[in-house]
N, C-alpha and C positions, 0 to 999 in steps of 0.2 A: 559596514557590517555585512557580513558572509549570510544571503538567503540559504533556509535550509531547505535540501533537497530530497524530496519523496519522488520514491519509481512505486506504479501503479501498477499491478501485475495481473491478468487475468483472462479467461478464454472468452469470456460475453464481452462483447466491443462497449454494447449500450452500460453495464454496470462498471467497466474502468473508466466510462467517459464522465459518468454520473460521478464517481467515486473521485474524478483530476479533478472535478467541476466544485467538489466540496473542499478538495484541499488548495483550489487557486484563490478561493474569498478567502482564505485566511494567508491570502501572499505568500505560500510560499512555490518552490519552484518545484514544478512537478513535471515527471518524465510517463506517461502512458504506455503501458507497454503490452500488444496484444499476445500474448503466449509465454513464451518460456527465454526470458534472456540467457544469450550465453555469458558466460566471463568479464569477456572481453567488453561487452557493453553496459556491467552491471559496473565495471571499473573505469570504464568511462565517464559513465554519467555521477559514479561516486556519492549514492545516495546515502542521508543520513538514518530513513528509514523506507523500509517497506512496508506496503501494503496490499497484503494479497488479498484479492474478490475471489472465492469460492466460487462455482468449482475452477479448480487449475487441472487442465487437460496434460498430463506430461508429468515427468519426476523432476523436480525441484529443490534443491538444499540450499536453505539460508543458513548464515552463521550470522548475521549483523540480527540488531532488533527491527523486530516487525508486528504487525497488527493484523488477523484477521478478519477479512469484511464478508457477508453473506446475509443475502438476503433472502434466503429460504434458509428455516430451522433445519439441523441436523441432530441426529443421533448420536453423532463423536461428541465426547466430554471437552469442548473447545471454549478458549474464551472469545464469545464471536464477538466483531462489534456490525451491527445492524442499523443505527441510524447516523445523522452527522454530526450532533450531541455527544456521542459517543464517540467520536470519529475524534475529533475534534480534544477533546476529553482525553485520549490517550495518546497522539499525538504531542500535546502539552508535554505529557508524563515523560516521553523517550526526547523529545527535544529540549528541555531544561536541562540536560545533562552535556548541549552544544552552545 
């Protein structure tokens, strides 16, 4: 059976490594990625989802399903997820569909 793969996206080293650290206990295969992947690496790695850490420094367009994670409240109307409960929790939701 095919692990599913999560890319970890984001400019703070410390909250993508917290964020691979919450998605490797639940085994699945995770790719950390500090900044802005291009293309060619995001087709590489051929994730089944993202998860982007707020803030992302750089313009960025996903077209696959993704999760966002931040851990300082914002004023955008976003659906954030904030703990690994939750993390966790929505992950579930976009990989039942692999």
């Amino acid at each position: 059976m095919e692990r599913h793969r999560i890319m970890v996206i984001g400019s703070n080293v410390r909250t993508v490594q917290r964020v691979s650290s919450y998605c490797l206990k639940k085994s699945l295969e995770v790719f950390p990625y500090y900044g802005i992947p291009n293309n060619e690496e995001v087709t590489l790695f051929a994730p089944h989802v993202f998860v982007l850490c707020l803030p992302i420094l750089g313009d960025f367009r996903i077209f696959q399903p993704y999760i966002l994670w931040s851990e300082q409240p914002t004023d955008e109307d976003l659906s954030l997820v904030t703990t690994p409960t939750e993390l966790y929790t929505r992950l579930q939701e976009f990989l039942s569909y692999y």
